[in-house]
Legacy VTK file of the C-alpha trace (Angstrom):
# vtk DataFile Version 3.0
C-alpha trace
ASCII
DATASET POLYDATA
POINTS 109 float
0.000 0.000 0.000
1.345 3.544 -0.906
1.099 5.085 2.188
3.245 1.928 3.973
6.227 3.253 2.230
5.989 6.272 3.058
6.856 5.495 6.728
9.183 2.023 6.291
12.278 4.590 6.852
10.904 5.105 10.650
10.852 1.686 11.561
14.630 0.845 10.701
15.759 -1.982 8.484
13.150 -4.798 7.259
13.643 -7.625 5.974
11.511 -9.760 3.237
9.578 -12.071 5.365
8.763 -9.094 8.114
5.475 -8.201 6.222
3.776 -10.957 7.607
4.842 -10.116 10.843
1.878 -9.509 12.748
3.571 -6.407 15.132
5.144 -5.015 12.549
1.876 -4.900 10.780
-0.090 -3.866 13.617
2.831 -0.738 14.130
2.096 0.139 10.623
-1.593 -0.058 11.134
-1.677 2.695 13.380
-0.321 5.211 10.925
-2.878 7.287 10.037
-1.778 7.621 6.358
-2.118 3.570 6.197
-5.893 3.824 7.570
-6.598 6.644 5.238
-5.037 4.393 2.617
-7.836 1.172 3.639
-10.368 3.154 4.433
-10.269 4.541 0.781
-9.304 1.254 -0.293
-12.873 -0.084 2.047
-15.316 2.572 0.435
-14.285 1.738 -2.949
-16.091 -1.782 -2.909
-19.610 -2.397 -3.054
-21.847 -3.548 -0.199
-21.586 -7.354 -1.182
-17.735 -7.041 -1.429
-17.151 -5.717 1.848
-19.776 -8.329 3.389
-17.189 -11.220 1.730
-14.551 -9.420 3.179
-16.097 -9.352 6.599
-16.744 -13.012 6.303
-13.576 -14.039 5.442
-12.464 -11.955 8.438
-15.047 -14.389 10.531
-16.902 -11.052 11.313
-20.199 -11.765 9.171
-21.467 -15.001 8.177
-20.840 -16.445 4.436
-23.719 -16.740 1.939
-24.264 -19.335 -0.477
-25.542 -17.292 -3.181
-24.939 -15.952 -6.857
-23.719 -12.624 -5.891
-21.728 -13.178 -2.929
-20.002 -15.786 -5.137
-19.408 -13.284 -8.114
-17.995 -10.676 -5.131
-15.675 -13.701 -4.252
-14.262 -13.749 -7.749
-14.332 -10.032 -8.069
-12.164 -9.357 -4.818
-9.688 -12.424 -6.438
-9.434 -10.066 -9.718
-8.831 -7.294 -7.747
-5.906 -9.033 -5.695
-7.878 -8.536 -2.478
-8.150 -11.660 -2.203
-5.949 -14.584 -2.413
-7.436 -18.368 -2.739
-5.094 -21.185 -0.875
-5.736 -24.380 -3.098
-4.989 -27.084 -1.120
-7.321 -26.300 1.723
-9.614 -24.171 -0.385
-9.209 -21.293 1.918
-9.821 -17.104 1.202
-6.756 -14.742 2.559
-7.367 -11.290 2.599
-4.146 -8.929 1.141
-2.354 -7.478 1.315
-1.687 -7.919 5.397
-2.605 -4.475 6.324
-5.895 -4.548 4.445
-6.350 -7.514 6.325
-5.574 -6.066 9.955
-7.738 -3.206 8.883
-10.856 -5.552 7.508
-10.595 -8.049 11.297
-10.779 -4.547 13.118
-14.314 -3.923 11.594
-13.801 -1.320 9.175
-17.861 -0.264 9.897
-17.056 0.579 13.773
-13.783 2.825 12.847
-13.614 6.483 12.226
LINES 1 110
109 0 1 2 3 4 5 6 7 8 9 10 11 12 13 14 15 16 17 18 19 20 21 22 23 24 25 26 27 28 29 30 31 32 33 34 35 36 37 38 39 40 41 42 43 44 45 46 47 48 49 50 51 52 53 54 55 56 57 58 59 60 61 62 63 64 65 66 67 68 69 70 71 72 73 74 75 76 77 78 79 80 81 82 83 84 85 86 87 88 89 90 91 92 93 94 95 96 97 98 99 100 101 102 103 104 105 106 107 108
């Protein structure tokens, strides 16, 4: 996310594999040009693609119909969302968008 790298020289040297490390993604969570960055990110999708979202989170429950399906394969176009084959399992990305979609994007400010 653009506004990430705008503060990656604060927190020192990082190596590949930190950005999936949970407290350096929570640190860079708090940055208030990385929420302005998912929130924008957030109010760009429609209703039914930020209900997936939630229910990947395990915030909402998942539907079994046309359109929640065609949000599914929507959010995979748009990288949002990342399928794991071999246990047929939805990731939200990238990792902040994630950390910002399990706090409940509909409760922030």
């Amino acid at each position: 996310m653009r506004a990430s790298l705008r503060v990656l020289d604060n927190l020192g040297k990082i190596q590949p594999d930190d950005i999936y490390d949970e407290n350096l993604i929570r640190k860079l969570s708090q940055r208030s040009a990385v929420k302005i960055e998912s929130k924008t990110i957030w109010l760009s999708l429609s209703p039914i693609e930020q209900h997936v979202l939630k229910a990947v989170a395990q915030l909402e429950a998942y539907d079994d119909d046309y359109a929640f399906n065609e949000a599914i394969k929507m959010l995979l176009q748009k990288r949002l969302l990342v399928l794991n084959r071999q246990d047929e399992t939805l990731t939200i990305t990238p990792p902040l968008f994630r950390h910002f979609i399990q706090t409940d994007p509909t409760t922030s400010d």
